[in-house]
N, C-alpha and C positions, 0 to 999 in steps of 0.2 A: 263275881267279877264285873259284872254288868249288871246292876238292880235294875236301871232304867237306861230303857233305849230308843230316841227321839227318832220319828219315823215319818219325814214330811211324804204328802202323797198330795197329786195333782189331776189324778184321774187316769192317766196315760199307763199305757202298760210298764213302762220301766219300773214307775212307782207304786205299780199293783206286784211286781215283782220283788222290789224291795220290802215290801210290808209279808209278804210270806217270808223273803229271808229274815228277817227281822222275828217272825210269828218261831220260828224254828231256832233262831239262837233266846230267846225271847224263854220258849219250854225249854232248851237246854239248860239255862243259868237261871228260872224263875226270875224272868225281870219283870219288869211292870213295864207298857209300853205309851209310850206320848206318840198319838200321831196327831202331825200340824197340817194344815192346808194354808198354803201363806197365798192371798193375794193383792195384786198390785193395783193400787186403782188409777184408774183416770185423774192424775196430777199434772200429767206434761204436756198439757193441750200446745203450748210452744212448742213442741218437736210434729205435730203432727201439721200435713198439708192446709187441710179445713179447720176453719177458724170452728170453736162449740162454744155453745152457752153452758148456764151455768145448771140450767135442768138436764140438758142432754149427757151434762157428767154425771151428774149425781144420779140419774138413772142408770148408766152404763155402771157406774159404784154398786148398786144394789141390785141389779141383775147378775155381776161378779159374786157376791158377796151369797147370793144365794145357788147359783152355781156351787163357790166354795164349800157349802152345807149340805148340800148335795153330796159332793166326792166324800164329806166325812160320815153321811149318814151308809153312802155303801163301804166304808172303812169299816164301818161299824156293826154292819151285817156282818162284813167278811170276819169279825172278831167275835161274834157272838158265844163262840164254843174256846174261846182263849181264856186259859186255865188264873191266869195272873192279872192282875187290875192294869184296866187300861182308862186312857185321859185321850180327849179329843180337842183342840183348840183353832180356833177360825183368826189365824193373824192377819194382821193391812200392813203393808211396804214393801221393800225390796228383798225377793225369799232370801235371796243367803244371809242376808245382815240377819232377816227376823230371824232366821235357822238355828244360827249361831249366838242371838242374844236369847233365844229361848232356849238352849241347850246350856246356856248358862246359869237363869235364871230357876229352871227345873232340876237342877243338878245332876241330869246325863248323862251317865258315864259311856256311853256312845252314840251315833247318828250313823241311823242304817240309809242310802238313798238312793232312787235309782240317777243313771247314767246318764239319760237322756228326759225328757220332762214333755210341757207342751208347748213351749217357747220358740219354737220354729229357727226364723230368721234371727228374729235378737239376738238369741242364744249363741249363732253365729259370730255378731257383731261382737257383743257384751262379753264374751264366752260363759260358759257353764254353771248353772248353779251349783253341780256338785263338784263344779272344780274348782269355784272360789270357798265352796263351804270346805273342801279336805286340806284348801290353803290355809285358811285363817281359823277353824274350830281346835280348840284346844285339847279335846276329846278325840280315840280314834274313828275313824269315819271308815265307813265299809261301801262303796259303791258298786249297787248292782247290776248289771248289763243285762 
């Protein structure tokens, strides 16, 4: 029923939460598991107060970006003893778009995620990753709390 179950994680507990639910339907059906770390870089220097250069981004970029390899390498501990092949992938842009263009792209037949993320305020504003990814993904989406 589920071969492959795409399983973004962010570091935050919701998403350590979802990657166990995910590890346990995951041994139920022998899926293979994707898990993404998607992050957003320093592009919209217009929305923020202080003007930045062009080094002050691109360092904030790769200090992001090794953070992201970071949460995938402890995803990766945490799978160490996971019976069925797993895939790790470091994406750049906006997590739900990537979520959803890489649950397409991998052919997923669901996305496990947690509820709440590390998106604070935006998430506020913006609303939800996993509420725009169970709007628009074409696949069932399972949302952890």
């Amino acid at each position: 029923m589920f071969k492959k179950i795409l399983v973004p994680v962010d570091g935050s507990e919701g998403s350590w939460r979802a990657l166990n639910t995910a590890v346990e339907l995951g041994k139920k059906f022998e899926s293979d598991l994707l898990v993404v770390n998607v992050i957003q870089p320093y592009n919209n220097a217009a929305l923020l107060a202080i003007p930045l250069d062009h080094a002050t981004v691109t360092q904030g970029n790769n200090e992001l970006e090794k953070i992201g390899d970071k949460v995938l390498e402890l995803a990766e501990e945490r799978l160490s003893d996971y019976p069925h092949k797993t895939e790790f992938s470091l994406e750049i842009g906006h997590p739900s778009e990537r979520i959803i263009a890489l649950a397409k792209k991998a052919n997923a037949d669901a996305i496990v995620i947690g509820s709440r993320g590390l998106s604070g305020i935006a998430e506020f504003f913006l609303g939800s990753v996993s509420s725009k990814v169970s709007q628009y993904a074409t696949v069932p989406v399972l949302i952890v709390k």
